[in-house]
C-alpha positions as MATLAB code, in Angstrom:
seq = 'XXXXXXXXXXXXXXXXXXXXXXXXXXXXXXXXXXXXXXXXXXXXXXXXXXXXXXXXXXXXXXXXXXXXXXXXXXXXXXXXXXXXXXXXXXXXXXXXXXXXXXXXXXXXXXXXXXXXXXXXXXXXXXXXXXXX';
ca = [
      77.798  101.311  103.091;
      77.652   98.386  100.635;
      74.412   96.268  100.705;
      76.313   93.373   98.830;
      78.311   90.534  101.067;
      82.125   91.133  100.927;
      83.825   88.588   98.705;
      86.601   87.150  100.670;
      89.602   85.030   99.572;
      89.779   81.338   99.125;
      92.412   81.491  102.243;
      89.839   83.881  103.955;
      87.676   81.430  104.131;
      90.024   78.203  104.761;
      91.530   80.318  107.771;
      87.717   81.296  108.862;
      86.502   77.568  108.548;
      89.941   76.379  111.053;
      88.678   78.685  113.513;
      84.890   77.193  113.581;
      86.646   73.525  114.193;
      88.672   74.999  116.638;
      85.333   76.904  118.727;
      83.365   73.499  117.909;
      85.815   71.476  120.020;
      86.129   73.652  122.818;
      84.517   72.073  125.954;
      84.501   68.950  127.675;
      82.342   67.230  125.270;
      82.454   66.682  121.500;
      80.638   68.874  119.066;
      77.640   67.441  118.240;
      74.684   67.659  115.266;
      71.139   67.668  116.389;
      68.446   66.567  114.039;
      64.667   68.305  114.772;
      61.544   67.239  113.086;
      60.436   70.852  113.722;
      61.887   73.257  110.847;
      63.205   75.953  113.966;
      65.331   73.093  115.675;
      62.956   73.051  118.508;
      61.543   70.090  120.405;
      63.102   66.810  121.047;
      65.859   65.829  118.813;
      65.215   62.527  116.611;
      69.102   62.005  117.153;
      72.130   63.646  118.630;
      75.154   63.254  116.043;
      78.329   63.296  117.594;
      81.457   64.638  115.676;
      84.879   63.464  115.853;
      87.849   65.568  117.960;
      88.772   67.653  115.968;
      84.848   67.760  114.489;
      86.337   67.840  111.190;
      88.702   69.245  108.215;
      89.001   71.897  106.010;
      88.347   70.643  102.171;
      87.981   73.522   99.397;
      87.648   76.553  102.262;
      84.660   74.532  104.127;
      84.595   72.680  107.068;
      83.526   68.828  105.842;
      81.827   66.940  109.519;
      83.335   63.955  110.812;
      81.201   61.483  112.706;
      83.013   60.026  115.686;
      81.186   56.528  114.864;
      81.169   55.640  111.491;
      78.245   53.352  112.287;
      76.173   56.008  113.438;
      74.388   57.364  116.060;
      71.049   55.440  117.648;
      67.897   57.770  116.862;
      65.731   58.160  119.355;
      62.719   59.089  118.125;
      61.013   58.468  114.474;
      60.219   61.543  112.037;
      61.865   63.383  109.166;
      64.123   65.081  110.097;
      63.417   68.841  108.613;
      66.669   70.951  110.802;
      69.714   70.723  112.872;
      71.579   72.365  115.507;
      75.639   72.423  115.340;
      76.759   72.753  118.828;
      80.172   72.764  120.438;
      81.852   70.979  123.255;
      80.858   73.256  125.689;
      76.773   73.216  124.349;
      76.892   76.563  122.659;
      74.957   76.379  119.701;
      77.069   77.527  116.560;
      74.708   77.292  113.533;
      71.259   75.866  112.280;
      70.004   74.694  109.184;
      68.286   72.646  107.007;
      68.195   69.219  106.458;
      67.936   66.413  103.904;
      69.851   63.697  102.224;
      72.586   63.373  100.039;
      71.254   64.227   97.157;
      69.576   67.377   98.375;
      71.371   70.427   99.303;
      70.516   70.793  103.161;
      72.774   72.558  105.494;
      73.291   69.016  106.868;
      72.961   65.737  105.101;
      71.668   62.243  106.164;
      73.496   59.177  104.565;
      71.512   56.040  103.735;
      68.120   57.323  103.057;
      65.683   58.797  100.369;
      64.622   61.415  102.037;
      64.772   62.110  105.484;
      62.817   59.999  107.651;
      64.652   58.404  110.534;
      63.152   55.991  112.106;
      63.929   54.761  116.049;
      65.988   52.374  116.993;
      68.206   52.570  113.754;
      71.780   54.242  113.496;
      71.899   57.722  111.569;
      74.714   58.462  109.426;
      75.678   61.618  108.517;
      75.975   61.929  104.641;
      79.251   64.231  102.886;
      78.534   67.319  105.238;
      80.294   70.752  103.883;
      79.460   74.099  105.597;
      81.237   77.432  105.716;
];
């Protein structure tokens, strides 16, 4: 058995990336994007980011986020923000990963900010967002 990742097709992965939009909006609630000052996306989240229906599109084979409100999301709570939680509709959680801002390359961006402190009481943004 090969120890190497299989190398799959530019419409592998377009057709792969469709299907995580389509498990992300299953459920009664939008997807959502939690942001952890812990780096194991554990505690409190500084802010709950919630995607658009459908969450987003396919650009290049990945699935690129859409926030529901372009303004942003109210953060709760003030820290940097260090990892985040992708979770569907229905609260099961589909991936976790890194964070930082745009000019970094985190799993999941924040827009508006050099680095990532958030700070309460102010809207969050999520930055260009591409994962798969």
């Amino acid at each position: 058995m090969s120890t190497s990742p299989l190398e799959i097709t530019p419409e592998h992965k377009a057709a792969r990336s469709a299907g995580s939009i389509a498990f992300a909006d299953q459920g009664p609630s939008n997807s959502t994007i939690l942001l952890f000052a812990s780096t194991d996306g554990t505690g409190t989240p500084l802010v709950t980011i919630k995607l658009a229906k459908p969450c987003g599109t396919v650009v290049a084979g990945s699935v690129v986020f859409a926030q529901d409100d372009p303004a942003g999301d109210m953060i709760l709570i003030s820290g940097a923000a260090l990892s985040g939680l992708w979770v569907n509709g229905a609260g099961v959680v589909m991936g976790r990963g890194m964070v930082t801002d745009e000019a970094g390359d985190g799993h999941f961006k924040v827009r508006g900010t050099t680095g990532t402190m958030l700070y309460a009481g102010a809207s969050a943004q999520l930055g260009v967002t591409a994962v798969g």
